[in-house]
C-alpha positions in Angstrom: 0.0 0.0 0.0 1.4 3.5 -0.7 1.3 6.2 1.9 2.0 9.7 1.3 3.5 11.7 3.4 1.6 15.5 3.9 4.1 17.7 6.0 3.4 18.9 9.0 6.0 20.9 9.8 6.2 24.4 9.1 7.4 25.5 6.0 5.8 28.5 5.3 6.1 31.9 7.4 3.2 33.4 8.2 3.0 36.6 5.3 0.3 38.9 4.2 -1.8 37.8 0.6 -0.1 41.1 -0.4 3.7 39.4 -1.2 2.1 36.3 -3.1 0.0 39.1 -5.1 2.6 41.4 -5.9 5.0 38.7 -6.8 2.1 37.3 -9.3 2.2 33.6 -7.0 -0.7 31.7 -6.6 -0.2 30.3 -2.7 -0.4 26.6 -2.5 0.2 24.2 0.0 3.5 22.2 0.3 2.0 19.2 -1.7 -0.8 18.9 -4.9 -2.7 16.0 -4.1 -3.6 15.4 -7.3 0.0 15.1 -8.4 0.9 12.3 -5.5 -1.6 10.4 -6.1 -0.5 9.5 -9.7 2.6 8.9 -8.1 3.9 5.2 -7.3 6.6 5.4 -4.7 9.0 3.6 -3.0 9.3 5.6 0.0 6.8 8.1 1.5 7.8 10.9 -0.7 10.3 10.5 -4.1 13.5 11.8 -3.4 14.9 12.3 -7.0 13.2 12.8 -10.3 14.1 9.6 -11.4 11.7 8.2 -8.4 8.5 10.4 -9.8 7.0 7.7 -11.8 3.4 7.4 -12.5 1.9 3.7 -12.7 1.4 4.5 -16.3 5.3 5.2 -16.8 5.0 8.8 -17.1 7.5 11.1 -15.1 5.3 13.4 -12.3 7.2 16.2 -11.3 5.6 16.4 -7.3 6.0 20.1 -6.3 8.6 22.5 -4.2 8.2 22.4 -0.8 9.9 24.9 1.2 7.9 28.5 -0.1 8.5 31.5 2.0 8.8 34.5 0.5 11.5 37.5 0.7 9.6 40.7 0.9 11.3 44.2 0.8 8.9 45.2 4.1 11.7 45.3 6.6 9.0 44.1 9.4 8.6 40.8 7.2 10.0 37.6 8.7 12.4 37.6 5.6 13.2 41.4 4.8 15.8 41.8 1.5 18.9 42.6 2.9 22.3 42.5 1.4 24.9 39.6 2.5 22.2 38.4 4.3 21.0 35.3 1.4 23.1 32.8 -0.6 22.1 30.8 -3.6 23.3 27.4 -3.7 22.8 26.1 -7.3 24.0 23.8 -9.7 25.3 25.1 -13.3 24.2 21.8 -14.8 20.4 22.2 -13.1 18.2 24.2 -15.5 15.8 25.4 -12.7 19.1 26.5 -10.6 20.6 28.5 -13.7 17.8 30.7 -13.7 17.6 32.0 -10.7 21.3 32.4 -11.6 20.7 34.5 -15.2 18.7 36.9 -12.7 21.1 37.7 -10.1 23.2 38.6 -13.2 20.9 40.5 -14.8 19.5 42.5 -12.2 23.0 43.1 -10.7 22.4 40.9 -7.4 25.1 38.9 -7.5 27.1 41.3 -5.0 24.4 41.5 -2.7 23.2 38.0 -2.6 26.0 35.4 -2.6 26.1 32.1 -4.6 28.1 28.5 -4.7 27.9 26.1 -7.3 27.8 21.6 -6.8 29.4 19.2 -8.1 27.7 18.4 -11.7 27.7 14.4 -11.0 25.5 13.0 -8.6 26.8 11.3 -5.6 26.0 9.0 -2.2 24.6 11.1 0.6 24.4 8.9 2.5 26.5 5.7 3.7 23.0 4.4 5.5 21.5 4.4 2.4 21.2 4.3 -1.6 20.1 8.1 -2.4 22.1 10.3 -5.2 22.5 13.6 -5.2 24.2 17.2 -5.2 27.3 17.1 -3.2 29.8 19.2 -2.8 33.6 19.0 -3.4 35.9 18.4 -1.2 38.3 21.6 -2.4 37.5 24.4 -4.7 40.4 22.9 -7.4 38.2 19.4 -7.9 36.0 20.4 -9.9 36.2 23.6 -11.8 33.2 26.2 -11.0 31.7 24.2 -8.3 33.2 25.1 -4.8 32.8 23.6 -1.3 29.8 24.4 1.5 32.2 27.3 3.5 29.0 28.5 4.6 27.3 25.7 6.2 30.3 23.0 6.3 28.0 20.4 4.8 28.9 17.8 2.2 25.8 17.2 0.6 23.0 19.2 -0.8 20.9 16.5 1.4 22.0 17.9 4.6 21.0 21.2 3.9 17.5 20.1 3.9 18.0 17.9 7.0 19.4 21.0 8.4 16.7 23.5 7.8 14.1 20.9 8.9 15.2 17.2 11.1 11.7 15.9 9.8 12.4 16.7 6.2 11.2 13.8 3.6 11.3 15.0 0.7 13.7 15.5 -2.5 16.6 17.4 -2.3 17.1 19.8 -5.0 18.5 22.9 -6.1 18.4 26.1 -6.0 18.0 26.4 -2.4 17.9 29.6 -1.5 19.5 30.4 2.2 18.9 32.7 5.1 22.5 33.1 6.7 20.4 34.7 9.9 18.0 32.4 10.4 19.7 29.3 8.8 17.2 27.9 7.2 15.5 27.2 3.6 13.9 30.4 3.0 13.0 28.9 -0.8 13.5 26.4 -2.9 11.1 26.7 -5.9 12.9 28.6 -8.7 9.6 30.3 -10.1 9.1 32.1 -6.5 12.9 32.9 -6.5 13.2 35.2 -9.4 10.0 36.2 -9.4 11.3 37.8 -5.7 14.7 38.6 -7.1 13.0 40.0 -10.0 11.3 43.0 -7.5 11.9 42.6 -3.9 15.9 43.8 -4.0 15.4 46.8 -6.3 16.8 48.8 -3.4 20.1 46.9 -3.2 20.0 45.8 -7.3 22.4 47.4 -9.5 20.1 46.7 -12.3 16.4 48.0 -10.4 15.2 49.7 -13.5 15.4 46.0 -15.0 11.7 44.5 -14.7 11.5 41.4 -16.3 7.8 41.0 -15.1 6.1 44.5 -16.1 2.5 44.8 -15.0 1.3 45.5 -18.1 2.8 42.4 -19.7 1.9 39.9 -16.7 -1.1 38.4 -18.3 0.8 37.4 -21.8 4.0 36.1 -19.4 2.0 33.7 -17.3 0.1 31.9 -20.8 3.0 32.3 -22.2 4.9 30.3 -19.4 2.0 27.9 -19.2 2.8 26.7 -22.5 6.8 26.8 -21.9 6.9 24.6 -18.8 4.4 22.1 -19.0 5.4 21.3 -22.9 9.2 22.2 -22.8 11.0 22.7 -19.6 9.3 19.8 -18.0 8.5 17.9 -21.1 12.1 17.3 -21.8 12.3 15.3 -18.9 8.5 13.6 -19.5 10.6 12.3 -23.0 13.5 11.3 -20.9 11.8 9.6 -18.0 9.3 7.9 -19.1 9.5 4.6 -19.1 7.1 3.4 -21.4 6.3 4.0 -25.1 2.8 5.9 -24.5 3.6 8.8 -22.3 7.0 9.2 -24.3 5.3 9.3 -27.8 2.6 12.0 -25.9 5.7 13.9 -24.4 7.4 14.6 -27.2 4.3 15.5 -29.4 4.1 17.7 -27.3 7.4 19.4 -26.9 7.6 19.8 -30.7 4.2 21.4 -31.1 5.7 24.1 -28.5 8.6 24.6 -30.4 6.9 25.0 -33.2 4.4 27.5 -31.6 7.9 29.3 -30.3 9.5 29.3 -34.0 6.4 31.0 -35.1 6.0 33.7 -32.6 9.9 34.3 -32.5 9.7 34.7 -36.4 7.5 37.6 -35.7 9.3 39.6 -32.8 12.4 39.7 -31.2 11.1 38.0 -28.0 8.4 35.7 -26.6 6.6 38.4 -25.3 6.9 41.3 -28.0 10.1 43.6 -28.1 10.7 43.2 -24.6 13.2 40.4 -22.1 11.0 39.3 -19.8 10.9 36.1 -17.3 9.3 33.6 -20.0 12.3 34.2 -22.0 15.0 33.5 -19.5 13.0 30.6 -18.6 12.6 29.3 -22.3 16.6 30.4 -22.6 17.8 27.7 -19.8 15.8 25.0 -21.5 16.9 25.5 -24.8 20.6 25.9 -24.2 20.9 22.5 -23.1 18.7 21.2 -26.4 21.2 20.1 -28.3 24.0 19.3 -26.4 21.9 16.9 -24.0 18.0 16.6 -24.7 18.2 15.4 -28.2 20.4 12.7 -27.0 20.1 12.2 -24.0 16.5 12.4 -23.4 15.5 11.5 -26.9 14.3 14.8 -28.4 15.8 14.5 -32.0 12.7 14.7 -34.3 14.4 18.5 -34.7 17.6 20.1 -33.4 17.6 23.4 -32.3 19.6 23.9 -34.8 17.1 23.4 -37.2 14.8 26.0 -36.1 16.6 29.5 -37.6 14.3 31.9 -35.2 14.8 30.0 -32.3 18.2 29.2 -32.9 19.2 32.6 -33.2 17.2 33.7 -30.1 19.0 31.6 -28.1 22.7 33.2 -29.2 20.4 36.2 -28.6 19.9 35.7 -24.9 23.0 34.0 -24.4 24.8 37.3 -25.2 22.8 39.1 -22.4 25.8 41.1 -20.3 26.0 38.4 -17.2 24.1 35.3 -18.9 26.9 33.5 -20.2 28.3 33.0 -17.3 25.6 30.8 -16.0 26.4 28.7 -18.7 29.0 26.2 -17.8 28.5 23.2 -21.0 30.7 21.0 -19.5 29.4 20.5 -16.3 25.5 20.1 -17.7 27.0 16.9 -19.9 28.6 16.1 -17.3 25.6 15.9 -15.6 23.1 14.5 -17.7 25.2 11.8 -18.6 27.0 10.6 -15.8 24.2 11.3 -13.0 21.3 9.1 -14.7 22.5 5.3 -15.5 19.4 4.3 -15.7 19.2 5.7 -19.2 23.5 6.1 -19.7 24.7 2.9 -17.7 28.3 3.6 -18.8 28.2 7.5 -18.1 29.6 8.4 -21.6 29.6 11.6 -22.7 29.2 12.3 -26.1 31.5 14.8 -28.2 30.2 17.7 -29.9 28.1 19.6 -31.5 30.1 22.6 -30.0 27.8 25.2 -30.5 29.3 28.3 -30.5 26.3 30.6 -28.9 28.6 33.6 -28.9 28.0 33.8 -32.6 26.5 36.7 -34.4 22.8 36.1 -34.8 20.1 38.5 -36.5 17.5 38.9 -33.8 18.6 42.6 -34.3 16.0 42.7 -37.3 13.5 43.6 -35.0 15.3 46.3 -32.8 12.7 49.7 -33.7 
């Protein structure tokens, strides 16, 4: 019989409906029932993504669990203060790299500090069989990813067992940390820039920067709606899944998006006019790692990215943002992909190539008025 676990442990901070409204956040509680239940498990709650299988074969995605919210009301359990936040991420994890892409672009990186993983999944734990984000032992073993100086922990696993001893669930990045308080203020990516996105502009170097304009908001979310469900998760729906059905419905489904992106980016320089704005930094991380990864890897080759000249040359487009190319770290995402799943890449091979060159001229300047 499967249980499932519903936490009882406090993860939110009591807040006002005014921060979730602001920030454009519907407020949900820590799990989505209708998700779990789809969800056959070995242990009370999945600790990887490779656990969220449906009994159909289909990967479930079960939701974030830790969601308080950063406000800039200085009374507010979690006021935006600089030094006082750091960023753990991992330059392979798409979800991590863009909460990463918006410290750099709205000049946050100074005020809100940041450490990288190891790319390759590791034991956690010698009591049991759990992979995960670790961290290295010395900042020389692997470059860009750096050791926990902040915390002293080895594993991104303790983290969560030290914000919370009755913590069950997966253990992900980002994680975003209160230094003060020592805890898991967040760890849901779409909360995190949506807060670094308004709630530092006293501190950012980059406040007039608004990457989720009121007047816009409306477009963004459908326009996210279609991005996540069809492409940033459905790359992992086609890798996942474990059966022929919900693969064959994945990636219809990730090629009518991209084809629904071509056509829109053949129109305008962005997703959402002539614009940057939060669905195309989220798009961005997704499509950087098409290529090099997902059309291997996770079996999205009906069409390389390659092979769609708008998209294509949006991607070099956003790439060349001052700040975002330094999120991008190529080798550690292969290294990544391949060596951290064996259930799809038993022998951890990484493939050469293609190489893409994204710091390439491309022509989205067409559109510039």
């Amino acid at each position: 019989m499967i249980r499932y676990k519903f936490f009882t442990f406090s993860l939110y901070s009591p807040q006002t409906p005014s921060i979730y409204t602001a920030l454009g956040i519907k407020k949900q509680r820590h799990t989505v029932l209708s998700n779990l239940q789809q969800v056959s498990l070995k242990t009370e709650m999945a600790r990887s993504a490779l656990d969220e299988m449906s009994a159909t074969g289909a990967f479930v995605r079960t939701p974030s669990t830790f969601r308080n919210l950063i406000s800039r009301d200085p009374n507010s359990r979690f006021p935006a203060e600089s030094g006082r936040y750091h960023l753990y991420v991992s330059y392979a994890c798409p979800w991590a790299s863009r909460c990463l892409a918006y410290l750099k672009i709205k000049g946050l990186d100074k005020a809100i500090s940041f450490s990288s993983v190891n790319p390759i999944w590791g034991r956690t734990k010698e009591a049991d069989e759990h992979m995960g984000w670790v961290f290295p032992a010395s900042d020389t073993e692997e470059p860009g990813a750096e050791p926990d100086t902040l915390n002293g922990t080895k594993n991104v696993r303790e983290l969560y067992e030290l914000a919370s001893t009755n913590y069950s669930g997966k253990y992900t990045v980002p994680v975003l940390w209160d230094k003060k308080q020592k805890t898991i203020v967040n760890n849901e990516s779409a909360e995190i820039i949506r807060m670094f996105n308004t709630e530092f502009n006293d501190i950012a170097e980059n406040a007039e920067v608004d990457l989720y304009p009121p007047h816009l908001q409306t477009q963004i979310d459908e326009v996210n709606d279609l991005i996540y469900e069809a492409i940033n998760n459905g790359v992992y729906k086609c890798g996942f899944a474990k059966k022929q059905e919900p693969y064959d419905e994945a990636v219809t489904k990730l090629y009518e998006a991209l084809d629904k992106c071509e056509e829109i980016l053949s129109k305008q320089r962005y997703l959402c006019g002539e614009t940057l704005t939060e669905a195309d930094i989220r798009l961005f991380v997704t499509l950087i790692r098409f290529d090099e990864v997902y059309a291997v890897h996770f079996k999205c080759n009906k069409r390389l990215l390659r092979e769609y000249p708008n998209i294509f040359n949006y991607t070099k487009d956003i790439f060349q943002i001052p700040g975002v190319s330094s999120t991008v770290h190529m080798e550690q995402i292969k290294k990544h992909y391949y060596g951290s799943h064996p259930t799809i890449n038993p022998f951890g091979i990484v493939p050469h190539g293609p190489n893409i060159d994204y710091s390439a001229p491309h022509d989205r300047a067409r559109f510039s008025k």
